[in-house]
C-alpha positions in Angstrom: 117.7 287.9 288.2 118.5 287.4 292.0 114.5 288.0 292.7 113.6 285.0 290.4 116.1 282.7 291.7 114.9 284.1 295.2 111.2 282.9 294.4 112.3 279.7 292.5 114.2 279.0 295.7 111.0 279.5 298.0 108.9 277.7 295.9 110.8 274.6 295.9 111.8 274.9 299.9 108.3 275.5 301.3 108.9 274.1 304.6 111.4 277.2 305.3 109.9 279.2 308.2 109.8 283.3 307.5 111.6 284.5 310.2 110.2 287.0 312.7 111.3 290.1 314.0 110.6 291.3 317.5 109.8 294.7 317.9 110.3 294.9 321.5 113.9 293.5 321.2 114.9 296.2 318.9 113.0 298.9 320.8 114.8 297.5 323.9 118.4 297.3 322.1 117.6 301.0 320.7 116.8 302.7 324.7 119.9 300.5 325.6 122.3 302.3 323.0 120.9 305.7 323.6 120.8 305.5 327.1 124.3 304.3 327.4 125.7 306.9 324.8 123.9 309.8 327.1 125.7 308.9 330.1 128.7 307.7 328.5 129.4 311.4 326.9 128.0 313.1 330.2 130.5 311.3 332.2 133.2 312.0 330.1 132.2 315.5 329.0 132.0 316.2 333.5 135.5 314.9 333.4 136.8 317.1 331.0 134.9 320.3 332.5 136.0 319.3 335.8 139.5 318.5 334.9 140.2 321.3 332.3 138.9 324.4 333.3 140.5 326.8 330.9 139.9 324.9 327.9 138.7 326.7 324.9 135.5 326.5 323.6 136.0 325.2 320.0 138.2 322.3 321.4 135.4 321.7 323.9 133.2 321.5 321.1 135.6 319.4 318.8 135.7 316.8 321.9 132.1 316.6 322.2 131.6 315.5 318.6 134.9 313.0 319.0 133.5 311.5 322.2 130.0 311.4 320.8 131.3 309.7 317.4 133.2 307.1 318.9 130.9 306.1 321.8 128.2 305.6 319.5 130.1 303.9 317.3 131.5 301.3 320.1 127.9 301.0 321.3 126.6 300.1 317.5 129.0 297.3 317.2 128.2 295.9 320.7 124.1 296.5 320.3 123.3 296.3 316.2 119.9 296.6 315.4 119.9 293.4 313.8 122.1 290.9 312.8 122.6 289.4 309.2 
């Protein structure tokens, strides 16, 4: 039903431009987030090492997949791949 309407709607409104999507933006946005995340966790993940040197290795572990979770997640909402 929403297809139909879709097409009824782009048949009526032909001068409404398609628009286009730049593939070097988003490849640019992506090396952004992942470069960012890398060092982001290495810096904090030094600090821990550095700081805590008796720490056991499950909570080392543990922190790894906290830090890693909530950095990317921080970086998604401040780089999205696209936005509706």
């Amino acid at each position: 039903m929403n297809s139909k309407l879709i097409e009824y709607f782009q048949q009526e409104n032909n001068n409404i431009e398609v628009p286009s999507i730049d593939g070097n933006y988003i490849l640019l946005n992506r090396g952004i987030k992942f470069l960012l995340n890398f060092l982001l966790i290495y810096l904090f993940l030094t600090f821990m090492i550095y700081n805590y040197p008796t720490m056991n290795i499950n909570i080392f572990i543990l922190l790894i997949c906290m830090v890693s979770s909530v950095i990317f997640y921080i970086l998604d909402l401040n780089f999205p791949a696209c936005y509706i």
